[in-house]
Residue frames as a rotation matrix with the C-alpha (Angstrom) as fourth column:
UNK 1
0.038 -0.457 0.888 150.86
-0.841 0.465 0.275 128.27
-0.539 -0.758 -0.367 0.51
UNK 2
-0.158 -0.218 -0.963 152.36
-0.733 0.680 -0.034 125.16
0.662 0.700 -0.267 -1.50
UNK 3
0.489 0.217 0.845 151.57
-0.780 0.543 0.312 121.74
-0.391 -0.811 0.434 0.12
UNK 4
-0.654 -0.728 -0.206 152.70
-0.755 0.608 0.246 118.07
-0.054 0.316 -0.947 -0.58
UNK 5
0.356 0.828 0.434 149.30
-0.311 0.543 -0.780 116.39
-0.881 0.142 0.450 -0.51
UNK 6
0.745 0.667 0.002 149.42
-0.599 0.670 -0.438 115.18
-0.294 0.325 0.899 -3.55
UNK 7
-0.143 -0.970 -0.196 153.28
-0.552 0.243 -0.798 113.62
0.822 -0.006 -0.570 -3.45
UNK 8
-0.882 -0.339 0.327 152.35
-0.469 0.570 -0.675 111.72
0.043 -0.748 -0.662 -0.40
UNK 9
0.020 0.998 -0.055 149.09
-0.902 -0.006 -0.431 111.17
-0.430 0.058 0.901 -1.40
UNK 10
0.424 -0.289 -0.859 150.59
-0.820 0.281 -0.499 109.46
0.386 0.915 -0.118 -4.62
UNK 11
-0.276 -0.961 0.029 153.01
-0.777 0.205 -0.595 107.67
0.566 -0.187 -0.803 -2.24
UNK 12
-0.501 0.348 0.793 150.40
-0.415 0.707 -0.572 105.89
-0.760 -0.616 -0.210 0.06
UNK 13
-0.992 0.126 -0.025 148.46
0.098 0.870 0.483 104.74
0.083 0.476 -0.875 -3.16
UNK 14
-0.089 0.917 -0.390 145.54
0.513 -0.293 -0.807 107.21
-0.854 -0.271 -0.444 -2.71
UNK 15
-0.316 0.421 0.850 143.29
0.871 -0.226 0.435 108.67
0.375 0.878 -0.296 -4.92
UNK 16
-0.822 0.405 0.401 141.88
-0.533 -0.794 -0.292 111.95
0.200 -0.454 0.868 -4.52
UNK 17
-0.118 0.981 -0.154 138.55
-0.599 0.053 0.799 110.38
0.792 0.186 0.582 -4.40
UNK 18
0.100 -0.067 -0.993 140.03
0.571 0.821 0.002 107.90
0.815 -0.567 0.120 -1.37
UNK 19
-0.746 -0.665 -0.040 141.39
0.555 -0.588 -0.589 110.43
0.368 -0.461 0.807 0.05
UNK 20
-0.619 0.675 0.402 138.30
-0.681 -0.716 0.153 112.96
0.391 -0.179 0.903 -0.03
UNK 21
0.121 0.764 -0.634 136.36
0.012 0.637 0.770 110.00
0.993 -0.101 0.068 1.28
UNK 22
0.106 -0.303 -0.947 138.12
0.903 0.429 -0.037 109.36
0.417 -0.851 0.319 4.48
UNK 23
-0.945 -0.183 0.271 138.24
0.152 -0.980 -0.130 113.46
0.289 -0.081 0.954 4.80
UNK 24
-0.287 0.942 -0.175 134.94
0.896 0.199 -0.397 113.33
-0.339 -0.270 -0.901 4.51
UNK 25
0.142 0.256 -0.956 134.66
-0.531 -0.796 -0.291 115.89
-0.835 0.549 0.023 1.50
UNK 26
0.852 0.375 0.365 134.36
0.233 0.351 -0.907 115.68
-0.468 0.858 0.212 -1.91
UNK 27
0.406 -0.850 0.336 137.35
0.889 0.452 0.072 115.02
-0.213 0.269 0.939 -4.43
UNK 28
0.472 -0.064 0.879 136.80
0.411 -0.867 -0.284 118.76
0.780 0.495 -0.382 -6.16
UNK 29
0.809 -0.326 0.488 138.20
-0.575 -0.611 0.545 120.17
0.121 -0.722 -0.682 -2.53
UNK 30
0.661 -0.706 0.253 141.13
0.466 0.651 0.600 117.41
-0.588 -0.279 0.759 -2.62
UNK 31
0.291 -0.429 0.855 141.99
0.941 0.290 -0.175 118.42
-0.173 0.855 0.488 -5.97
UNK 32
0.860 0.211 0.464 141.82
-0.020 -0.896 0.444 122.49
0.510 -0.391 -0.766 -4.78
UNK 33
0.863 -0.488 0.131 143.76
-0.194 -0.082 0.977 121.87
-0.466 -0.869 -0.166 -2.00
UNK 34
0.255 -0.672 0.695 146.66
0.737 0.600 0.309 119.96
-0.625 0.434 0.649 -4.33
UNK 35
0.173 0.078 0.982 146.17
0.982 -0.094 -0.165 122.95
0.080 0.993 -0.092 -6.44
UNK 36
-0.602 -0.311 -0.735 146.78
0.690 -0.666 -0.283 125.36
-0.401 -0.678 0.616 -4.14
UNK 37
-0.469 0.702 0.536 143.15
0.180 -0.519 0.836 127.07
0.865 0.488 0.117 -5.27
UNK 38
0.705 0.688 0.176 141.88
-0.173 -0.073 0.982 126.55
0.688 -0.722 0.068 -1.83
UNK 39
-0.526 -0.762 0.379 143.30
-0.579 -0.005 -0.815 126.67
0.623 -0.648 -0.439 1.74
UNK 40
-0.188 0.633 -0.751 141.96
0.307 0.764 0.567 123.82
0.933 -0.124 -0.338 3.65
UNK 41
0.628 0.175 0.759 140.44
-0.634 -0.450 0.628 124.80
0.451 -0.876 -0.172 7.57
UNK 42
-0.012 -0.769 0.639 142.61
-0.989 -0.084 -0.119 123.77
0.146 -0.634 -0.760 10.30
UNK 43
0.330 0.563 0.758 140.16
-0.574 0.757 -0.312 120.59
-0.749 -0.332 0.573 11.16
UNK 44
0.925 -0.104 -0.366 140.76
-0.373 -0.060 -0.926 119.77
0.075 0.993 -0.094 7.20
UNK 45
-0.058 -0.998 0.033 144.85
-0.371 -0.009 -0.929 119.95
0.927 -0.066 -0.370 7.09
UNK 46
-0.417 -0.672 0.612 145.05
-0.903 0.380 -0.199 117.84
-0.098 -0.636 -0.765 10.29
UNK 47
0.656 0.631 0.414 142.55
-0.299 0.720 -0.626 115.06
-0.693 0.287 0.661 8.96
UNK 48
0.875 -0.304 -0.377 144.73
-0.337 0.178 -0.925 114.85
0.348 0.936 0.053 5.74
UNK 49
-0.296 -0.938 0.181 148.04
-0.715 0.091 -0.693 114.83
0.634 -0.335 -0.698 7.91
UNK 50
-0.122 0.347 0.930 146.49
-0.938 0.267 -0.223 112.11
-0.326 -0.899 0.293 9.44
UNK 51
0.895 0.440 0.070 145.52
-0.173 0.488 -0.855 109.94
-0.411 0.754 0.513 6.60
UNK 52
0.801 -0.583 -0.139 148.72
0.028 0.268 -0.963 110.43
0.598 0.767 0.231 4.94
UNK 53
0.817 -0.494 -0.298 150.89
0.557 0.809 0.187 109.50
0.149 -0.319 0.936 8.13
UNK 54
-0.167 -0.694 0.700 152.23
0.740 -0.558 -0.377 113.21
0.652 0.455 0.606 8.31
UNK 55
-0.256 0.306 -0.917 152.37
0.681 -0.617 -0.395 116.40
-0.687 -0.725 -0.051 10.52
UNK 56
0.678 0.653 0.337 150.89
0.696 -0.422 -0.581 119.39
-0.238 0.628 -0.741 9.18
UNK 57
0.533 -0.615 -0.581 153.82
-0.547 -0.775 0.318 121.44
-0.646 0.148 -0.749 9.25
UNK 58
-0.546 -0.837 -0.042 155.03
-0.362 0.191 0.912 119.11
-0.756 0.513 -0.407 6.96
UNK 59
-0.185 0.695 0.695 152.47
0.596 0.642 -0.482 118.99
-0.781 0.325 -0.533 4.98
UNK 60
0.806 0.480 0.347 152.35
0.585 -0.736 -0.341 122.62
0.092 0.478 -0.874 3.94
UNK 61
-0.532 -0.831 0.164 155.42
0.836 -0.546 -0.053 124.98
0.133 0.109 0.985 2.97
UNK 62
0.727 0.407 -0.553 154.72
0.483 -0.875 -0.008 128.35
-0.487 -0.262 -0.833 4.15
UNK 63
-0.271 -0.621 0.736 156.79
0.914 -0.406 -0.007 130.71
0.303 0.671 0.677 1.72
UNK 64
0.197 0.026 -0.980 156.60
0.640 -0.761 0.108 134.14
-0.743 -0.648 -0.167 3.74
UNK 65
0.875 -0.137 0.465 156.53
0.157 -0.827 -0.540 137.42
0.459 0.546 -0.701 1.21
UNK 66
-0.013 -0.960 -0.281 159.51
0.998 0.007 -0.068 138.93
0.067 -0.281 0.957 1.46
């Protein structure tokens, strides 16, 4: 699943490390998540879409298998 975290991240003038603050996790799981190594928990991905002024369905691109 591809996201925009760090394109709107970039846009408000956040750091990962601001960002994982106000999440209340540590940057290494910002920088995951941006990397699309990790899938963040629901709780997660609506914190962040919070912070960055966003819904979660627009936060994340869901790209279905064909």
């Amino acid at each position: 699943m591809d996201n925009r975290i760090k394109e709107l991240r970039i846009n408000k003038g956040l750091t990962q490390g601001s960002l994982a603050y106000e999440c209340d996790v540590v940057r290494q799981t910002i920088n995951a998540i941006e990397n699309n190594k990790y899938d963040p928990t629901l709780e997660l991905a609506f914190k962040i879409a919070r912070i960055l002024q966003t819904k979660v369905d627009e936060l994340f691109i869901y790209d279905s298998p064909r």
